[in-house]
C-alpha positions, 0 to 999 in steps of 0.5 A, spaced: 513 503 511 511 510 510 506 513 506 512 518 505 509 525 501 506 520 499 513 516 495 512 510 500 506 509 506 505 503 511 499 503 513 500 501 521 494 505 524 496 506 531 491 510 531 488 511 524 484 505 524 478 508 528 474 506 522 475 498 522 471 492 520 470 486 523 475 481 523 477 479 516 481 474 519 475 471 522 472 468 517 475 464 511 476 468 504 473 464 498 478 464 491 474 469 486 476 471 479 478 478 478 477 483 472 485 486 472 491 481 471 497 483 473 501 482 481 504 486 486 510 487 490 512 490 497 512 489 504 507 489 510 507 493 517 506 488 523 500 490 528 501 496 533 503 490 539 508 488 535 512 495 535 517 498 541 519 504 542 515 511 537 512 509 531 514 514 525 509 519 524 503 519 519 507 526 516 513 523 517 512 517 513 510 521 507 515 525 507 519 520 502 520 513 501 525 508 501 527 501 499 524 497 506 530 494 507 534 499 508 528 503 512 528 498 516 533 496 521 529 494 528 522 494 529 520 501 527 520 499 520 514 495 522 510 500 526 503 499 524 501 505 524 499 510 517 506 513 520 509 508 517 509 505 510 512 499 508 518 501 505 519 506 507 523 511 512 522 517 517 521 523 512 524 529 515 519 532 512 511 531 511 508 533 505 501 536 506 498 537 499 490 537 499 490 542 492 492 536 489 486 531 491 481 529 485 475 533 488 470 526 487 472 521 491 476 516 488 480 510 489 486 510 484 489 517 484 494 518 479 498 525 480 504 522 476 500 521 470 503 514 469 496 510 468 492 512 461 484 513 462 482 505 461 488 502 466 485 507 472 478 505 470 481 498 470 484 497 477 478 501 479 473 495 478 478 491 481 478 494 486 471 495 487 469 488 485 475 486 491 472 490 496 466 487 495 469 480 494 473 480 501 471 487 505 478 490 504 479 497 502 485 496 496 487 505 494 492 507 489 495 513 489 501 514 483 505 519 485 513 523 484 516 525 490 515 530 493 509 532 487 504 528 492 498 530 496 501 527 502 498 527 508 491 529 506 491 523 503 489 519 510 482 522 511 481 523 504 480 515 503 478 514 511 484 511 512 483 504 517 484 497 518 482 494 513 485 498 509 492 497 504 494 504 501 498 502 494 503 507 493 507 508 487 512 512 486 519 511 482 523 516 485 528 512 489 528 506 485 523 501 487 516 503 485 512 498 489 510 501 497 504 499 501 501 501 508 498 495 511 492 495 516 492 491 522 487 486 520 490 485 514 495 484 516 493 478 521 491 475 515 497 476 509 504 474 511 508 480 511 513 476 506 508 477 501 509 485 501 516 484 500 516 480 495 510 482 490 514 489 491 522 485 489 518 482 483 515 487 480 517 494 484 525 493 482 528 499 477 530 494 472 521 491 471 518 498 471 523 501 467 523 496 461 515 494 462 513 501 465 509 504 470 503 503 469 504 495 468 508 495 474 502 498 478 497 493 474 501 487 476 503 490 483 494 491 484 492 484 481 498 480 486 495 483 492 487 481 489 489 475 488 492 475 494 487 477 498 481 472 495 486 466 497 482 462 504 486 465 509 491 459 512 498 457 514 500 458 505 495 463 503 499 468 499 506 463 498 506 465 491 506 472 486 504 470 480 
């Protein structure tokens, strides 16, 4: 996965998680209600061990998106570095767009307009509440490709290992892209990014429900996702 210029991004910091909490997996999550409702769906990146060969770029990785699946092909799509976004593919280039960041310090960043006023206010309760629920950092940035601050967007949010970086971007047909921190990643099952972006990422959900609820659905699946006690079957299912 790659947070391509920002279509897709695969939060596997393999050297931008310099910020990282303690262990999330450490301890167990207790269940807590959450104030959106909606899912999600993508893919996940694995941690830095898990990779051979180069990694892809944080650069390159926002240069576009593209289905993980057909991204993949061997473990360079599973790079757990912001280079790779769940997703996503090598970007030929990186986007590097700093003019298009909101000048406060957000964590919802919708460039392509897709959400009203009360839906960014919405998700970002959410997320808010989530972060203090469960110490992971949930950003969402909407986006069209190559309209997208890229690049800047990694220390602009800090970027680290606790981090997921949601970005949606419909350019290349499935909307839903994740970049996955390490220490998330020790807790959530890889399979649930895939399949909270199979469900609600494919062309055929956004385009009859919209953007905006695919996005929605997209951030309360990886919220009740992440509230679930880590175990052998947390997050086995995408309501």
């Amino acid at each position: 996965m790659v947070l391509l210029p920002f279509h897709v991004l695969p939060l596997a910091p393999t050297g931008a998680a310099a910020f990282a909490f303690s262990p999330v997996s450490s301890r167990s999550r207790p269940r807590v209600a959450s104030s959106l409702g909606g899912l999600c769906s993508a893919c996940r990146t694995p941690p830095p061990a898990a990779v051979s060969g180069g990694a892809v770029t944080w650069a390159g990785d926002l240069g576009r998106a593209v289905p993980w699946k057909a991204a993949v092909n061997g473990a360079l799509a599973l790079t757990l570095s912001f280079s790779c976004f769940v997703g996503v593919v090598n970007a030929k280039t990186g986007v590097n767009k700093p003019e298009l960041l909101p000048k406060e310090f957000t964590t919802v960043i919708d460039v392509a307009g897709f959400l009203s006023e009360g839906q960014e206010n919405r998700i970002r309760q959410e997320i808010e509440d989530l972060e203090k629920d469960t110490g992971y950092k949930l950003r969402v940035l909407a986006q069209n490709y190559p309209d997208t601050p890229g690049l800047a967007i990694k220390d602009f949010w800090k970027v680290d290992d606790q981090t997921i970086v949601f970005v949606a971007d419909p350019t290349f047909g499935n909307i839903i892209n994740f970049n996955v921190g390490s220490l998330v990643d020790l807790d959530i099952p890889r399979s649930f990014w895939s399949r909270v972006s199979g469900k609600y990422g494919n062309m055929f959900y956004w385009k009859e429900k919209g953007e905006d609820a695919s996005i929605e659905a997209a951030v309360m699946a990886v919220s009740r996702c992440l509230r679930e006690p880590t175990g052998a079957n947390n997050c086995s299912e995408v309501l």
